[in-house]
C-alpha positions as protocol buffer text, in pm:
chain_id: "A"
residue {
  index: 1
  type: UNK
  ca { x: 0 y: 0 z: 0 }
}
residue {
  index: 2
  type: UNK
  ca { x: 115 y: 341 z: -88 }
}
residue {
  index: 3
  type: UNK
  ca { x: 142 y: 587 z: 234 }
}
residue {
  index: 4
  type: UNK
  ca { x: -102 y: 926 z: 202 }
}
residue {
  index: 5
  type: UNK
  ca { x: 147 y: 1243 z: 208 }
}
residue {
  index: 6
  type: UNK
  ca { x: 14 y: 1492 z: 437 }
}
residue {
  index: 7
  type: UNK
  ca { x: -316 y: 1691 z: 307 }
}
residue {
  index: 8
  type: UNK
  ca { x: -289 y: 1485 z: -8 }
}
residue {
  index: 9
  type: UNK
  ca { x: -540 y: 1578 z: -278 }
}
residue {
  index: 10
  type: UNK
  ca { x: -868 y: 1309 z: -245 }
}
residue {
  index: 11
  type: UNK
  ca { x: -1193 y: 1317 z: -383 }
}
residue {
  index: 12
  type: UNK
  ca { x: -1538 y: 1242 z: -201 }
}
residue {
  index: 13
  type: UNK
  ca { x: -1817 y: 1093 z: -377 }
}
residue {
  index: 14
  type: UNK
  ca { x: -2103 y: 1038 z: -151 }
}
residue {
  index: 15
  type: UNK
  ca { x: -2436 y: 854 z: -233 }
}
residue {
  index: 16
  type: UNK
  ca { x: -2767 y: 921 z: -48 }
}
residue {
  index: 17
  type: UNK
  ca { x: -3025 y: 667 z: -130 }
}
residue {
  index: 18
  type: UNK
  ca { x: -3425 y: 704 z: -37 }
}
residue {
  index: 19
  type: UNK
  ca { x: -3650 y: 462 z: -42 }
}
residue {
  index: 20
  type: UNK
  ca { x: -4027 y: 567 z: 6 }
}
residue {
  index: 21
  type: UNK
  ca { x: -4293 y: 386 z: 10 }
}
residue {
  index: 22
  type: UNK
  ca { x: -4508 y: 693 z: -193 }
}
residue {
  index: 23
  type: UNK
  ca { x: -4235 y: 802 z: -370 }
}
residue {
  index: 24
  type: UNK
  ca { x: -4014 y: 446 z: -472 }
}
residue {
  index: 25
  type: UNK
  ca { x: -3596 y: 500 z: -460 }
}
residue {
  index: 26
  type: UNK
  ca { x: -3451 y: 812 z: -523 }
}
residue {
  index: 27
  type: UNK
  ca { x: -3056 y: 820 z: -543 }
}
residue {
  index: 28
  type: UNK
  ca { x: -2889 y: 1156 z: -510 }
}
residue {
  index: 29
  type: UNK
  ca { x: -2492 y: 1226 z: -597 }
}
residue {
  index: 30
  type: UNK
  ca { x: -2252 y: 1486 z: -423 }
}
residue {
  index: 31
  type: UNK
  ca { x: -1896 y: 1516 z: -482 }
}
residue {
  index: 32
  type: UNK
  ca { x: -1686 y: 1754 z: -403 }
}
residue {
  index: 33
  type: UNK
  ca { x: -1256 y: 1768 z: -441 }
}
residue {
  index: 34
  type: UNK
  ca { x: -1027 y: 1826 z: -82 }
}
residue {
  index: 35
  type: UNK
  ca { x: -687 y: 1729 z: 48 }
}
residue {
  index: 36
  type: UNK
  ca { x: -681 y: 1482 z: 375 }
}
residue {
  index: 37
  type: UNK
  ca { x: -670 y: 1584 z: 754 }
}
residue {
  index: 38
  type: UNK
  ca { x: -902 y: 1883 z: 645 }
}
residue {
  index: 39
  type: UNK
  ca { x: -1288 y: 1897 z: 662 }
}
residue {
  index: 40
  type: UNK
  ca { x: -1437 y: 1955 z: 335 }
}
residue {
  index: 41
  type: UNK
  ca { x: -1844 y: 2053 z: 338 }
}
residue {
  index: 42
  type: UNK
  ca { x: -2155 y: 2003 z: 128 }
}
residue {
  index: 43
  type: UNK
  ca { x: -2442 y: 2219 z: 177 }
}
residue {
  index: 44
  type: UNK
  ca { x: -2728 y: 2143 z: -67 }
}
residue {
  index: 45
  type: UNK
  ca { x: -3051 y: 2336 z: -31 }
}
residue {
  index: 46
  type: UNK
  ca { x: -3187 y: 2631 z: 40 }
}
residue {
  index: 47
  type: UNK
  ca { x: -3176 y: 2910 z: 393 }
}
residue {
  index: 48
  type: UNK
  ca { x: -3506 y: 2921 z: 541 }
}
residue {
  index: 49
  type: UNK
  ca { x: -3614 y: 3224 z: 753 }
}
residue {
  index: 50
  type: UNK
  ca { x: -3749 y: 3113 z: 1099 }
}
residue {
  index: 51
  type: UNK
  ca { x: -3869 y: 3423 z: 1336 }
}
residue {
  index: 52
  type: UNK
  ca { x: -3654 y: 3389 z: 1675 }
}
residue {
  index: 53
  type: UNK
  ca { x: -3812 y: 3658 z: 1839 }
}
residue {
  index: 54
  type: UNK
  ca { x: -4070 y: 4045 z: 1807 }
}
residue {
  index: 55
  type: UNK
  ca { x: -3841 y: 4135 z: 1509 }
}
residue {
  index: 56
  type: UNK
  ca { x: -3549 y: 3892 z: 1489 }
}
residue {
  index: 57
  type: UNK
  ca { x: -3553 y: 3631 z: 1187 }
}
residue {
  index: 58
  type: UNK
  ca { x: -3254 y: 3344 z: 1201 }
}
residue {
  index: 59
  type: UNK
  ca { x: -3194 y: 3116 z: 874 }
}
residue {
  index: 60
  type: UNK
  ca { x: -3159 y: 2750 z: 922 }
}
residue {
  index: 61
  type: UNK
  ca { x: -2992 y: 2533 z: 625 }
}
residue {
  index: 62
  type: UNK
  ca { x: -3273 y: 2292 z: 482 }
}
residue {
  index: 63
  type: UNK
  ca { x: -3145 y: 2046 z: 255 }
}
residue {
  index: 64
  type: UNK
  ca { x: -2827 y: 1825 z: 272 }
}
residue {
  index: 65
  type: UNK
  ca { x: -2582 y: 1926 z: 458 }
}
residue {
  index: 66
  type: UNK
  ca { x: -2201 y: 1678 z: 461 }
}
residue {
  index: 67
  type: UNK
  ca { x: -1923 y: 1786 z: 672 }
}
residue {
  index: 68
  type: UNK
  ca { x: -1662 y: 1518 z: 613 }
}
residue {
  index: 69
  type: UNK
  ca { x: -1243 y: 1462 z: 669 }
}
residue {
  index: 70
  type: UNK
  ca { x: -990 y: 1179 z: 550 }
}
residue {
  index: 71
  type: UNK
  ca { x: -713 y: 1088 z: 737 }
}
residue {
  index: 72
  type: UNK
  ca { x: -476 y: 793 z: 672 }
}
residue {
  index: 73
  type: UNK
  ca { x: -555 y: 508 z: 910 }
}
residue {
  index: 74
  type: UNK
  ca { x: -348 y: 143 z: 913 }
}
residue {
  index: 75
  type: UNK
  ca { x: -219 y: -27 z: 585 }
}
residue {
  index: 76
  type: UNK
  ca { x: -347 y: 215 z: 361 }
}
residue {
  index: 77
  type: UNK
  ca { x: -687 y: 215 z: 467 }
}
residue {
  index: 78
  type: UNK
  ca { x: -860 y: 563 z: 545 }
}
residue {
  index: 79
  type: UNK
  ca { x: -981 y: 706 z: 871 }
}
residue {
  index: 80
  type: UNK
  ca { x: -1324 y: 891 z: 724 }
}
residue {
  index: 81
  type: UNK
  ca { x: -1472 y: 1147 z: 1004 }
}
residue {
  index: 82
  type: UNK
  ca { x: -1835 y: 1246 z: 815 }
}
residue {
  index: 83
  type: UNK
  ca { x: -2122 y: 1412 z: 966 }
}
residue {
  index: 84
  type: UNK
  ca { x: -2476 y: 1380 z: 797 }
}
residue {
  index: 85
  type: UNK
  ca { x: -2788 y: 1595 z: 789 }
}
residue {
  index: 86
  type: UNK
  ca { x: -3087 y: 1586 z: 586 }
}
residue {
  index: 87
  type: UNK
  ca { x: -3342 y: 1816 z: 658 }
}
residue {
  index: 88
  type: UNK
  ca { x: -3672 y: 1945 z: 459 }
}
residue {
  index: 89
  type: UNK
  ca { x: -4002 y: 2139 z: 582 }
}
residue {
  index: 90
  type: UNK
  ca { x: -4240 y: 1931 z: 782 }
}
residue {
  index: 91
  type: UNK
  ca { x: -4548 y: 1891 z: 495 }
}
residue {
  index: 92
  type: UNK
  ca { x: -4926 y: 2018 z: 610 }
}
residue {
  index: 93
  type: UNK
  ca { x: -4748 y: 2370 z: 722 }
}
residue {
  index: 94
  type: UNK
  ca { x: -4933 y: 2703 z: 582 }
}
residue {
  index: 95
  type: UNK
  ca { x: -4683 y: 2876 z: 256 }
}
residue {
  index: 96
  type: UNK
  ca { x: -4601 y: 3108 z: 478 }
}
residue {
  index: 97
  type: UNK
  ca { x: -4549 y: 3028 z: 802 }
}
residue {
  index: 98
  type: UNK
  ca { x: -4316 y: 3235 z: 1019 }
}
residue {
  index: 99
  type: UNK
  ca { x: -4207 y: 2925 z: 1275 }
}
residue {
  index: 100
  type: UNK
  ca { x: -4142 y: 2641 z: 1035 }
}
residue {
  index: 101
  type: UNK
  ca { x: -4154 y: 2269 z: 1140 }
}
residue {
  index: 102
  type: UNK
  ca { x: -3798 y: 2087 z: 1008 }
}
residue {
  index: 103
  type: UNK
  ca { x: -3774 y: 1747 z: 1015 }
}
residue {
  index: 104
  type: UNK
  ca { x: -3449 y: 1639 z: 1034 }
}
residue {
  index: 105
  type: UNK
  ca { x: -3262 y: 1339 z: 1022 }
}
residue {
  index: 106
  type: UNK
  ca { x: -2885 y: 1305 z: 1125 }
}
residue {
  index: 107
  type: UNK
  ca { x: -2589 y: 1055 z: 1157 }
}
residue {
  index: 108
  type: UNK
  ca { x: -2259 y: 1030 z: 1129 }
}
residue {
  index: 109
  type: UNK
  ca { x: -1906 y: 879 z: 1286 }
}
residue {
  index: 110
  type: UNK
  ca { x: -1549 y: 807 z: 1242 }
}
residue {
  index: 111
  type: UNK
  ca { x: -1569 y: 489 z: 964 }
}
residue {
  index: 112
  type: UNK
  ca { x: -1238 y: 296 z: 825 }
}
residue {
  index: 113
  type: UNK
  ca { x: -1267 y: 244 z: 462 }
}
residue {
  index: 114
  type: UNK
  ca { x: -1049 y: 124 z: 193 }
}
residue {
  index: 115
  type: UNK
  ca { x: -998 y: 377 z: -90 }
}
residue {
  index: 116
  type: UNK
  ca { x: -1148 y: 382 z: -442 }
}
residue {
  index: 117
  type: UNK
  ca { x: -1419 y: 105 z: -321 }
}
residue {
  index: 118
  type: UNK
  ca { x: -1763 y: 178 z: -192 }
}
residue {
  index: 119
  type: UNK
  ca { x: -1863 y: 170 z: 175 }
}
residue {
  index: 120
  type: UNK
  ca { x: -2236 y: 176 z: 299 }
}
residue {
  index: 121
  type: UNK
  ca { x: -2159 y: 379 z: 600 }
}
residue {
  index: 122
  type: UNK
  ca { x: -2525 y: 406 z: 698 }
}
residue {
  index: 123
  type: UNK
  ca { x: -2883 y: 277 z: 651 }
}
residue {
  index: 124
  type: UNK
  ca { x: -3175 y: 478 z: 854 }
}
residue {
  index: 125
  type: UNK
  ca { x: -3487 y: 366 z: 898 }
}
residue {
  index: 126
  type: UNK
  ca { x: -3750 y: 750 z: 936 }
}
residue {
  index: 127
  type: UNK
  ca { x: -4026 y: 665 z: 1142 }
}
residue {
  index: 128
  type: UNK
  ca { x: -4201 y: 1029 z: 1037 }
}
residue {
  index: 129
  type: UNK
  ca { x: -4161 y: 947 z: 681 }
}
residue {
  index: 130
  type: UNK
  ca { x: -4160 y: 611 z: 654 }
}
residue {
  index: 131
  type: UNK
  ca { x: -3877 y: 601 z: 418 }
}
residue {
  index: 132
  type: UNK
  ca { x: -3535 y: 440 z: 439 }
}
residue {
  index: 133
  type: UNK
  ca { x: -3204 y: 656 z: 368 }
}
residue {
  index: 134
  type: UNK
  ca { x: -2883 y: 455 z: 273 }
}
residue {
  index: 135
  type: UNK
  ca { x: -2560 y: 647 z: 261 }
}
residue {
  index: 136
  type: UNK
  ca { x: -2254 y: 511 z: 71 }
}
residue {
  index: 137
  type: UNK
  ca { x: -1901 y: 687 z: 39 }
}
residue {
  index: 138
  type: UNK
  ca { x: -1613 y: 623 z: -217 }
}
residue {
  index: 139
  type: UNK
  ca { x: -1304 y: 827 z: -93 }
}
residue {
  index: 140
  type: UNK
  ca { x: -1039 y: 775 z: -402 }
}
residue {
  index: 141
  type: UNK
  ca { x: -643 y: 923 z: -396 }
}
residue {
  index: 142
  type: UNK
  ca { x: -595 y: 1200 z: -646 }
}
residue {
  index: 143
  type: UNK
  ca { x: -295 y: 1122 z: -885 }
}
């Protein structure tokens, strides 16, 4: 196995699977480019205003959100810190609400995986939705 040089350049390819049983399988792809022993970040979605007091409005991220780092672990193998958030409007809500409902599902860990091969690093079961979220990574070396 080849040793990884220090913040060598890697790229993350992570695969978020939903299964719903009113919508069938849905598979969505985010990749991004980053070096290792640094946290790279995804943020897919949109800023939602929520009113936090008389006259103060706060934004909260709604959407995907992947906060992940690579660091080399044993024998080649890859130390993967990721941190997972998927988060959308709670449905029935009035257009226009002020004081949004998100539902929110998170997970995430410290996960040793080899590079250049898929890993299923989690599979969530949503009891609010009913659906069932599988999340795979492929962490490859950059030449």
């Amino acid at each position: 196995s080849i040793a990884w040089a220090e913040n060598a350049p890697v790229q993350f390819a992570f695969t978020i699977t939903e299964s719903s049983p009113t919508k069938g399988t849905v598979a969505r792809k985010y990749e991004t480019i980053g070096v290792t022993n640094e946290f790279m970040r995804i943020n897919a979605g949109e800023r939602v205003p929520v009113r936090a007091g008389d006259d103060k409005v706060q934004f909260t991220d709604v959407g995907t959100n992947i906060n992940c780092r690579a660091k080399e672990a044993q024998s080649g193998a890859l130390s993967l810190e990721c941190h997972f958030e998927r988060s959308s409007v709670a449905p029935g809500q009035p257009a226009n609400t002020q004081t949004p409902r998100i539902h929110t599902t998170r997970t995430g860990g410290i996960y040793i995986v080899k590079p250049g091969a898929s890993t299923q690093l989690a599979r969530l079961d949503d009891p609010v939705t009913g659906s069932q979220i599988q999340i795979d990574a492929l962490v490859s070396r950059i030449p």
